[in-house]
C-alpha positions as a Python dict, from the first residue, in 0.01 Angstrom:
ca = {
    (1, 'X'): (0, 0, 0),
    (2, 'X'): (3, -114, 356),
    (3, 'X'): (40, -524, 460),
    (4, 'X'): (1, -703, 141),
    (5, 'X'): (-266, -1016, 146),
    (6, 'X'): (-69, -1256, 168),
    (7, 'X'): (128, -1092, 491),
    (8, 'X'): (-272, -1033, 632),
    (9, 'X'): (-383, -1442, 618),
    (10, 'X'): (-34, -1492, 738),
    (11, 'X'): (-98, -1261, 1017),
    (12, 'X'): (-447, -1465, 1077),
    (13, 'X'): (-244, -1790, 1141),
    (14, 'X'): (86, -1675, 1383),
    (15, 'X'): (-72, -1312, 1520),
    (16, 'X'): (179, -1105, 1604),
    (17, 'X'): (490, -1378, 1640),
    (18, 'X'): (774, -1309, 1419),
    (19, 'X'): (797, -1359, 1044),
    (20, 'X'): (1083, -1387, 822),
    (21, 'X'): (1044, -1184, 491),
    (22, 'X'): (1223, -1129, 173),
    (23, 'X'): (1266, -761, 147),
    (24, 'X'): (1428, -525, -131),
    (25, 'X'): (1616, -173, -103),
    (26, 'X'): (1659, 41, -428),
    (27, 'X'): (1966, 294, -384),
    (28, 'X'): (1830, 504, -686),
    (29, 'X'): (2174, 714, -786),
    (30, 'X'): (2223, 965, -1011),
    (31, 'X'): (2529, 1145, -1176),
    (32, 'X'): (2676, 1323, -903),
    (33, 'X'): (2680, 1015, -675),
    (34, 'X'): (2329, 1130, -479),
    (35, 'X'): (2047, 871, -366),
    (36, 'X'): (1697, 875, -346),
    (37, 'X'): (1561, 847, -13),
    (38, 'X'): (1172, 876, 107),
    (39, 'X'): (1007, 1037, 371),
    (40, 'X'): (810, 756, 558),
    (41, 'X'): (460, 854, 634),
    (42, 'X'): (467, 667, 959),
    (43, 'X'): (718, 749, 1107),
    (44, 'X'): (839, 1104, 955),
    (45, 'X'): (1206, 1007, 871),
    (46, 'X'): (1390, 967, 605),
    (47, 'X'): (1444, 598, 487),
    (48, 'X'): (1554, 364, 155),
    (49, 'X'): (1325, 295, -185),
    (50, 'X'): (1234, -54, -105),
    (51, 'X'): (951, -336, 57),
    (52, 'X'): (824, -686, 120),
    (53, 'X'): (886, -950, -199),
    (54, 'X'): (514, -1070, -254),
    (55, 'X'): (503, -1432, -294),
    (56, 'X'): (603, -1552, -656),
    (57, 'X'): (762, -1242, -709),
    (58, 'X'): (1140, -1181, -905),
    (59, 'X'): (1292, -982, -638),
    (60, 'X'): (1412, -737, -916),
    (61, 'X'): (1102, -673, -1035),
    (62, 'X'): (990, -611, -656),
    (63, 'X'): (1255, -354, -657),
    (64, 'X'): (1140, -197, -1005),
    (65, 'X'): (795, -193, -818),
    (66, 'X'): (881, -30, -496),
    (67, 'X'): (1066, 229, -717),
    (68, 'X'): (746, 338, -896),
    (69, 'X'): (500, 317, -626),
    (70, 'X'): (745, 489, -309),
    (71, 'X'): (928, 734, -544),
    (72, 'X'): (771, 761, -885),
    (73, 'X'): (1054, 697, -1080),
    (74, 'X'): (1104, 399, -1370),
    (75, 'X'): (1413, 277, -1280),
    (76, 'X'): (1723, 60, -1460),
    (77, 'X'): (1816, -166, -1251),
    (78, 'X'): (2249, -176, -1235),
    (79, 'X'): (2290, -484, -1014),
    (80, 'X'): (2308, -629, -692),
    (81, 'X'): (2509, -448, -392),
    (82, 'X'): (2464, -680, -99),
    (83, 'X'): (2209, -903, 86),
    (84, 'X'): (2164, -815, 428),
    (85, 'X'): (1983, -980, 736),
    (86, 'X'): (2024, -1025, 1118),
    (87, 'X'): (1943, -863, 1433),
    (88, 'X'): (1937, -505, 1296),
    (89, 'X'): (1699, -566, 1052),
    (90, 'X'): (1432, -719, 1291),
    (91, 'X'): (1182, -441, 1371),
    (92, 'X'): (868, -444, 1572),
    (93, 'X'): (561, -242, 1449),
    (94, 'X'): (331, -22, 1628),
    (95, 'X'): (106, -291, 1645),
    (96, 'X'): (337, -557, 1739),
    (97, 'X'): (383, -774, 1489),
    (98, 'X'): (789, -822, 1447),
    (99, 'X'): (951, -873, 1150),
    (100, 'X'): (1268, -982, 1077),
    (101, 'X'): (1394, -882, 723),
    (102, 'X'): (1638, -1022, 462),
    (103, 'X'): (1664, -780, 231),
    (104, 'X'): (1871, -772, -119),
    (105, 'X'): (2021, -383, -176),
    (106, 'X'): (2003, -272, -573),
    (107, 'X'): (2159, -34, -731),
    (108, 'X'): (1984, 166, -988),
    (109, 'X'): (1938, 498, -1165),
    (110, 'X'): (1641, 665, -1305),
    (111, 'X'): (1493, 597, -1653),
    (112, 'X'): (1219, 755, -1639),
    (113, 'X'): (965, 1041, -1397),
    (114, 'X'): (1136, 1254, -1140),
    (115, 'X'): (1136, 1102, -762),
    (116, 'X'): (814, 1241, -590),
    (117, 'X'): (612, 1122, -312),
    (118, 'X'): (320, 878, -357),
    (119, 'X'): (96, 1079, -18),
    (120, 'X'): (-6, 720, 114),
    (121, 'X'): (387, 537, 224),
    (122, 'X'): (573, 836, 159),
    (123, 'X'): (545, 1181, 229),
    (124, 'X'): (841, 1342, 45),
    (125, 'X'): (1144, 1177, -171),
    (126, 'X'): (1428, 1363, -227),
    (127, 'X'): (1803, 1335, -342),
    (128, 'X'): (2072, 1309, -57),
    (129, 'X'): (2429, 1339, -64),
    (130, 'X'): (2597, 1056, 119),
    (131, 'X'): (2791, 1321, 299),
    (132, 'X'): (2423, 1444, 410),
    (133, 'X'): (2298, 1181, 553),
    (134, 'X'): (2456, 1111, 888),
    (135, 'X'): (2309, 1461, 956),
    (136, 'X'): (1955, 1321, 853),
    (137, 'X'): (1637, 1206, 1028),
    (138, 'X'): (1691, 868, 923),
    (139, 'X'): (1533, 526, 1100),
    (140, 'X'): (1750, 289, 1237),
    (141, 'X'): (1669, 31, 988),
    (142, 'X'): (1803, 240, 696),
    (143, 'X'): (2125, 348, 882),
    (144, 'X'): (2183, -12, 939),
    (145, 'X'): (2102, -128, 560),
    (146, 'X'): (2340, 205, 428),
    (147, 'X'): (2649, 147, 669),
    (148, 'X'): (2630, -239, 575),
    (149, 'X'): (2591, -187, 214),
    (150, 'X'): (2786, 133, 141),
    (151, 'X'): (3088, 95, 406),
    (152, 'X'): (3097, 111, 787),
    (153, 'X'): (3293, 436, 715),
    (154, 'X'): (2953, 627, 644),
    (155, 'X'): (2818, 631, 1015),
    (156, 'X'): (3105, 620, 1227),
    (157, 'X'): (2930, 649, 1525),
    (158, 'X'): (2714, 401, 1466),
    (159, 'X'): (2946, 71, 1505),
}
């Protein structure tokens, strides 16, 4: 989808100074304990389900939304895991705008479609081990938002 609206008029009034937004992560899981991650078509690596909170918007029902358009799965949503913010989750774009997130983590599993790609955010989605992915291309952000939510044990070389 690329910057929502309301993120563009925003944009019009502060440029490129930072902005504080309300951000959801789906950890999609399935039986054997494996999560969904995407391929981000920016940037090539492997990274959570998940994006802005428009304004107005339940963040659970962001999360539902982000399922269907990153992944292509209808998902149940199981609860909350953790809400995470601070210097780690700050990121500056390509085009300099900077961001600093605060984003609540879900937990979820599939109810419906089989996780696939949308071609325009995402490039691939596929299911990962958590055993797999410290051996992943993953960005920074989303081995910041797994370690915090799922245990500091899970990239021990990254505390």
């Amino acid at each position: 989808m690329g910057i929502s609206p309301y993120l563009r008029r925003l944009r019009e009034r502060v440029g490129h100074d930072l902005v504080l937004m309300p951000a959801v992560a789906v950890l999609i899981w399935d039986e054997e304990g494996r999560v969904v991650l995407v391929r981000a078509a920016d940037s090539g690596l492997w990274q959570t389900v998940g994006g802005s909170v428009e304004p107005d918007e339940d963040p659970l029902v962001a999360a539902v939304r982000e399922a269907r358009e990153e992944a292509g799965v209808d998902v149940a949503i199981d609860g909350v895991r953790a809400v995470l913010g601070g210097p780690e989750y700050r990121l500056t774009y390509p085009n300099g705008d900077i961001v600093s997130y605060v984003s609540t983590v879900f937990d979820a599993h599939v109810v419906g479609g089989v996780p696939a790609p949308d071609g325009d955010e995402t490039l691939d989605a596929s299911w990962f081990a958590l055993g797999e992915l410290e051996a992943s291309a993953l960005t920074p952000f989303t081995v910041a938002l797994l370690r915090d939510a799922l245990g500091a044990g899970l990239f021990p070389a990254a505390g």
